[in-house]
C-alpha positions in Angstrom: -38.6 -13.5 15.6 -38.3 -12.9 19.2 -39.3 -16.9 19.8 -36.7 -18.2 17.6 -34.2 -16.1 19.2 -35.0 -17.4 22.6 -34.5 -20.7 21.3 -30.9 -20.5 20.1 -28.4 -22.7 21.5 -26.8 -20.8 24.5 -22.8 -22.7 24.4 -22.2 -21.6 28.1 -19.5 -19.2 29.5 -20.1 -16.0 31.4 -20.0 -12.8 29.2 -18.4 -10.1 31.1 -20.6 -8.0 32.9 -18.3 -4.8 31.9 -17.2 -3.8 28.4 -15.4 -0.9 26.6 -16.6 0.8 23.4 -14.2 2.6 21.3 -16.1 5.1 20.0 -13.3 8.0 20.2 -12.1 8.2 16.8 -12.0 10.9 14.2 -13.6 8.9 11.6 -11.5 10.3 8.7 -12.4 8.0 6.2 -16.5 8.2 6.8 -16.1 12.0 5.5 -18.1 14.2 4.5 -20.7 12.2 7.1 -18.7 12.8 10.1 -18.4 16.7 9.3 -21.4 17.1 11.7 -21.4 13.8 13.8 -19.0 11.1 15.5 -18.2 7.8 13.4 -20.6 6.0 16.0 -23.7 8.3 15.1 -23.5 7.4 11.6 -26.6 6.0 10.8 -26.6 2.2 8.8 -30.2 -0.2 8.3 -31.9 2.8 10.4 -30.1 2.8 13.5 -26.4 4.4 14.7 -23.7 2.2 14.7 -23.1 2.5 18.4 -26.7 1.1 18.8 -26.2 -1.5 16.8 -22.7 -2.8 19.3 -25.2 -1.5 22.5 -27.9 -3.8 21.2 -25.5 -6.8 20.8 -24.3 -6.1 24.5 -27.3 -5.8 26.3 -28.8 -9.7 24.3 -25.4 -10.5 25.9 -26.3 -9.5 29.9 -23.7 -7.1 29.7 -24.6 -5.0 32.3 -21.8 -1.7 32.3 -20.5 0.2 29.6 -17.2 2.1 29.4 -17.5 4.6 26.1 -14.1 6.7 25.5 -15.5 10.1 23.7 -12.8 13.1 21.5 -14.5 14.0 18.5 -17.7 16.3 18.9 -18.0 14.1 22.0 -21.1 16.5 23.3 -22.8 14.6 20.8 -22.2 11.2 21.4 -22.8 11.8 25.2 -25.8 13.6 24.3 -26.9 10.8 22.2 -26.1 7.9 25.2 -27.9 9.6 27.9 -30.4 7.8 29.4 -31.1 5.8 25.9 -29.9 2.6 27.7 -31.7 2.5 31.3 -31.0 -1.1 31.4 -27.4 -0.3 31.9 -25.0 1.9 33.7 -22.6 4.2 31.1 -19.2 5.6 32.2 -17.6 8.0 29.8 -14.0 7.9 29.6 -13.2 11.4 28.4 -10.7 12.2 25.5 -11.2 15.2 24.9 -7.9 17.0 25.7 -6.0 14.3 23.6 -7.2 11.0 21.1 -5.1 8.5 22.7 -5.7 5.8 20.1 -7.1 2.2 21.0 -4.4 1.4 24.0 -4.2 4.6 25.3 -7.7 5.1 25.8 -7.7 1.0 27.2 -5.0 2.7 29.2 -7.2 5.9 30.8 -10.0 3.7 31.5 -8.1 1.2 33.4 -9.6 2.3 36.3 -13.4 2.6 35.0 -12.9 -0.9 34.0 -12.6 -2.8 37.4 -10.3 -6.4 38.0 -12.1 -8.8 35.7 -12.1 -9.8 32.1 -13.4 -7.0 29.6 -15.4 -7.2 26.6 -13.6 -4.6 23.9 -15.8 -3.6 21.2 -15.5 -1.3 18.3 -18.5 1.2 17.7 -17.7 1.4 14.1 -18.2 -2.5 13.1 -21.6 -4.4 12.4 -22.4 -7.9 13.2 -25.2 -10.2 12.9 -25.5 -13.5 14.6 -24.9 -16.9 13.4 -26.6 -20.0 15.2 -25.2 -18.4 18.6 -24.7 -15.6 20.5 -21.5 -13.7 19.0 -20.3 -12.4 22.4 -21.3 -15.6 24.2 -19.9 -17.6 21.6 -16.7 -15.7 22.6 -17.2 -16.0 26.4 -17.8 -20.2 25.6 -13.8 -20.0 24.4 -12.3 -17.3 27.0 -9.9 -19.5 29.4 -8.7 -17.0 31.6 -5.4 -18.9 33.3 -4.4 -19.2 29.9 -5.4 -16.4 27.6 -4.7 -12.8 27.7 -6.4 -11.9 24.5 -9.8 -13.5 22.6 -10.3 -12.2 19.3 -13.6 -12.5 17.2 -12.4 -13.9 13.9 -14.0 -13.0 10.4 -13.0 -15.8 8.1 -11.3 -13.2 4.9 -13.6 -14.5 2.4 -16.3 -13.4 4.2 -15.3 -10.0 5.8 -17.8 -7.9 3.8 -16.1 -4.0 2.6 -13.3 -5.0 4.2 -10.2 -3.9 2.0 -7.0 -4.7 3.6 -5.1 -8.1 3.1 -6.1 -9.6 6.4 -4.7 -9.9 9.6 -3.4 -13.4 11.8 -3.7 -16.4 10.8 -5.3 -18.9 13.0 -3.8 -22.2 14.3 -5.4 -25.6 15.4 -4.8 -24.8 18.9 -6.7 -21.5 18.3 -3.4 -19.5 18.9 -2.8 -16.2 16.5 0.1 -15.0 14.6 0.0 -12.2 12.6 0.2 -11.9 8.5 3.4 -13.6 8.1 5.0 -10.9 5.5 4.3 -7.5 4.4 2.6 -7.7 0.7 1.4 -11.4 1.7 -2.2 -12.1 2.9 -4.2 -14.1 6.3 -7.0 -15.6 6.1 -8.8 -13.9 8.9 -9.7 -10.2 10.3 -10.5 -8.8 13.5 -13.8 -8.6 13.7 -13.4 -5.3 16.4 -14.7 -7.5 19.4 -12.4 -9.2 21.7 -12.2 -10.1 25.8 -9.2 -9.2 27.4 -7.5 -9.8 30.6 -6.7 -6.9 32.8 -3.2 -8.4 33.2 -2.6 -7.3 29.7 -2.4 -3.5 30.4 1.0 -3.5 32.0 4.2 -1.4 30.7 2.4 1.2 28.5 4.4 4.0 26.9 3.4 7.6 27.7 0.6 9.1 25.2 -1.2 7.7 22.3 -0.6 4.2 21.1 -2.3 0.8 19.6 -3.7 -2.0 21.3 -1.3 -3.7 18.8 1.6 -3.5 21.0 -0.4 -5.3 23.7 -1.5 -7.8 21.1 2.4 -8.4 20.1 3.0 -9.1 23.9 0.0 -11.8 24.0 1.5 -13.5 20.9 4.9 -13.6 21.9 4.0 -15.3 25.1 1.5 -17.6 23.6 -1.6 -16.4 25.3 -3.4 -14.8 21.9 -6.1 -16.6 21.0 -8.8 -16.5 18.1 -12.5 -17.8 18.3 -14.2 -18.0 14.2 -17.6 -15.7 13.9 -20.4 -17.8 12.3 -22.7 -15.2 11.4 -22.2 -11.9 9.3 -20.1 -9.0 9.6 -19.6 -5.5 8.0 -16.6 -3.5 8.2 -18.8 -0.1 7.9 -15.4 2.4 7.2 -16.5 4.6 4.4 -19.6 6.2 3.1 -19.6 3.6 0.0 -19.8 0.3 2.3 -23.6 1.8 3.9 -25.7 0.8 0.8 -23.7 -2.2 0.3 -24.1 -3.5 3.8 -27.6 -2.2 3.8 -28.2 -4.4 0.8 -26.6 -7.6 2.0 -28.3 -7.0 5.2 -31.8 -6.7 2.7 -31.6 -10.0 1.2 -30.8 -11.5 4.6 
């Protein structure tokens, strides 16, 4: 297995060296398994989520992680040290208040240095198509024009995933989101995306979504998607384990 992963096609692009995991969430929706443990520690096919996303980024060459921790975050910090030698973890520490996905891209501003960043949810599952996922990503990223890259999941084949989708995709690779509430789009964010540090400008005060950064991008033309080509899990509840545990069985 190792040989035939060496042998994949590498597209070109430079990952970026630093990504941020979300892994600060309550994980509501995973209970009663997150009574005792985060979200990330959840175990699916034998292995915690979050090692699943720090195997992905270490195949990738990323090189530093930044991992925002609330709930039971003793835990998860517990669980990180010194697991990954290979590469350097910064905790970006929520503890006093869950500040959501752009608040937290917001406190870490400063852990995350001046170039593009790799975003990743902890609580999402991937498995490679022909290439790379992340470098796949990093092949599309054109910083003087994008500010956000979003791995795609085609609708029909986001596995567990319940919602009605999320943007639709144009032929220039520009996003727009579901066009009206009830209707559906034919693609999801996968949970991994490269952004451009230009991006986190104008915040409001306290807890909010990356959405509203998203809404920016779009507006000014400079949201893109890129299409995954392998598989991917949206691991939210205790139900979709055994079901992506068995799609993952039968390969």
């Amino acid at each position: 297995m190792t040989r035939l992963l060496a042998l994949r096609p590498d597209p070109g692009g430079a990952v970026p060296t630093t990504a941020m995991v979300m892994a600060a969430g309550l994980g509501k929706r995973m209970r009663p398994l997150t009574a005792t443990r985060p979200k990330p520690l959840v175990e699916v096919a034998g292995k915690p989520l979050i090692d699943h996303v720090f195997d992905r980024l270490i195949a990738a060459g990323v090189t530093r992680a930044v991992v925002n921790v609330h709930y039971l975050a003793d835990t998860l910090e517990a669980h990180l040290a010194g697991r990954y030698p290979q590469m350097e973890i910064v905790i970006s520490d929520e503890r006093a208040r869950l500040l959501e996905t752009g608040g937290g891209l917001v406190q870490a501003r400063e852990l995350l240095g001046p170039d593009p960043i790799l975003v990743v949810n902890s609580d999402n599952l991937w498995v490679d198509g022909p290439v790379d996922s992340l470098r796949q990503l990093a092949h599309r990223w054109q910083p003087d024009a994008m500010d956000a890259l979003l791995l795609m999941i085609p609708y029909a084949r986001a596995h567990n995933h319940r919602g009605q989708g999320d943007f639709h995709l144009g032929p220039d690779g520009r996003i727009t989101r579901r066009r009206r509430p009830g209707t559906a789009a034919p693609f999801v964010y996968s949970g991994v995306q490269i952004l451009h540090p230009r991006i986190i400008a104008d915040w409001p005060d306290g807890p909010f979504s990356l959405n509203l950064f998203w809404t920016r991008a779009i507006e000014a033309g400079r949201a893109y998607g890129e299409v995954h080509q392998g598989l991917w899990f949206d691991v939210g509840t205790p139900a979709a384990i055994p079901r992506t545990e068995a799609l993952l069985g039968h390969g």
